[in-house]
C-alpha positions in Angstrom: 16.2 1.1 -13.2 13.3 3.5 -13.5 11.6 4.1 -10.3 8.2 6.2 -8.9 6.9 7.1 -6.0 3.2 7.6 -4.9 1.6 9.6 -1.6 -1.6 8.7 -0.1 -2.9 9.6 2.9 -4.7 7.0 5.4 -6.9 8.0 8.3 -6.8 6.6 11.4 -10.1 6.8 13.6 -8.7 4.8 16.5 -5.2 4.6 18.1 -3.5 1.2 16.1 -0.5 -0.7 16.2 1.6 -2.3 13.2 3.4 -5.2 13.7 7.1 -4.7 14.7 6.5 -1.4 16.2 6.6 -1.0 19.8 4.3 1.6 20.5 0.4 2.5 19.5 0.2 5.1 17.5 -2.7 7.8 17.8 -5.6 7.9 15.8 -5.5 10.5 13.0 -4.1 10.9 9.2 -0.7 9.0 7.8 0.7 9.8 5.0 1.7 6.8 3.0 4.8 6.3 0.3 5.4 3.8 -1.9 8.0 3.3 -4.1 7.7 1.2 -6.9 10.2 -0.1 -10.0 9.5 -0.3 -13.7 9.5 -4.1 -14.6 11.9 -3.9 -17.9 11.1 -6.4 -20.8 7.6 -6.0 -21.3 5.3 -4.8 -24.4 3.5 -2.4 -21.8 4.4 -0.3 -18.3 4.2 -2.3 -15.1 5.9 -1.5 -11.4 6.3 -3.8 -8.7 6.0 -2.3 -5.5 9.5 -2.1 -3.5 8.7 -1.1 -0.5 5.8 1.0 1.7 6.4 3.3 4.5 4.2 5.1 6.7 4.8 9.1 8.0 5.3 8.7 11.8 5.0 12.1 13.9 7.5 12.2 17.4 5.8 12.3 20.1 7.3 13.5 23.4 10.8 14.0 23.6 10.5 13.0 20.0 8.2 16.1 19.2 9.1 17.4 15.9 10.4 14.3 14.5 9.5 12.6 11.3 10.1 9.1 10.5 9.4 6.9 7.5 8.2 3.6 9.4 8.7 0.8 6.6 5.4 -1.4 6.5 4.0 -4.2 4.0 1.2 -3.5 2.4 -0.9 -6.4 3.8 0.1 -5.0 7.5 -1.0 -1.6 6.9 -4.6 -3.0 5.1 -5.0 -5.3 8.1 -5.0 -2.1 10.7 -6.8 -0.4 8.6 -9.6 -3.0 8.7 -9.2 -3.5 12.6 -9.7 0.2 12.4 -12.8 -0.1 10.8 -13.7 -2.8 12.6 -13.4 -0.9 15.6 -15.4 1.9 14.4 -18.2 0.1 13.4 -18.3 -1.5 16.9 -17.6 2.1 18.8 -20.7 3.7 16.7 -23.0 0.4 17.2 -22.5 0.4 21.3 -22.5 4.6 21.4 -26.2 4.2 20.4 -28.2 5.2 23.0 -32.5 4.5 23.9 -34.4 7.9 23.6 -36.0 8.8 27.1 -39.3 7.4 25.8 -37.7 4.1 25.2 -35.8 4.2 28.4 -39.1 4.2 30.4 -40.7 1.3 28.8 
């Protein structure tokens, strides 16, 4: 079985959670793995994806620790587009009158 594996690396702009994890995790970059298997029998090169994991930094008493956090793809998109989300919101309510429009 021929496998590959890809890195990415996410960014974070707000602390999120993943489902399954008991903790938020701070805003900032992930890297991302995913490993993938050559699908045998075909006239050209396909993978399926086997499984995703996401580069956790310790924290705490953890400090120094690195841990692969397995994720599904669709878990990781959907916190990335609460993130987003989120952002959007953050930058639409930071928006503040000018003193001009303040005194009208």
């Amino acid at each position: 079985m021929n496998m590959r594996s890809t890195k990415s690396t996410v960014t974070f702009s707000n602390p999120f959670t993943l489902p399954g994890h008991p903790r938020d995790l701070p805003a900032g970059d992930y890297e991302v793995l995913v490993e993938e298997e050559l699908l045998q029998g075909l006239s050209f090169e396909a993978y399926r994806r086997t499984a995703t994991y996401l580069t956790v930094c310790g924290r705490g008493s953890h400090a120094g620790r690195i841990e692969l956090r397995a994720i599904s793809d669709s878990d990781l998109q959907e916190a990335l587009r609460r993130d987003a989300t989120t952002s959007a919101t953050n930058n639409q309510s930071e928006a503040a009158l000018s003193p001009q429009e303040d005194l009208k």
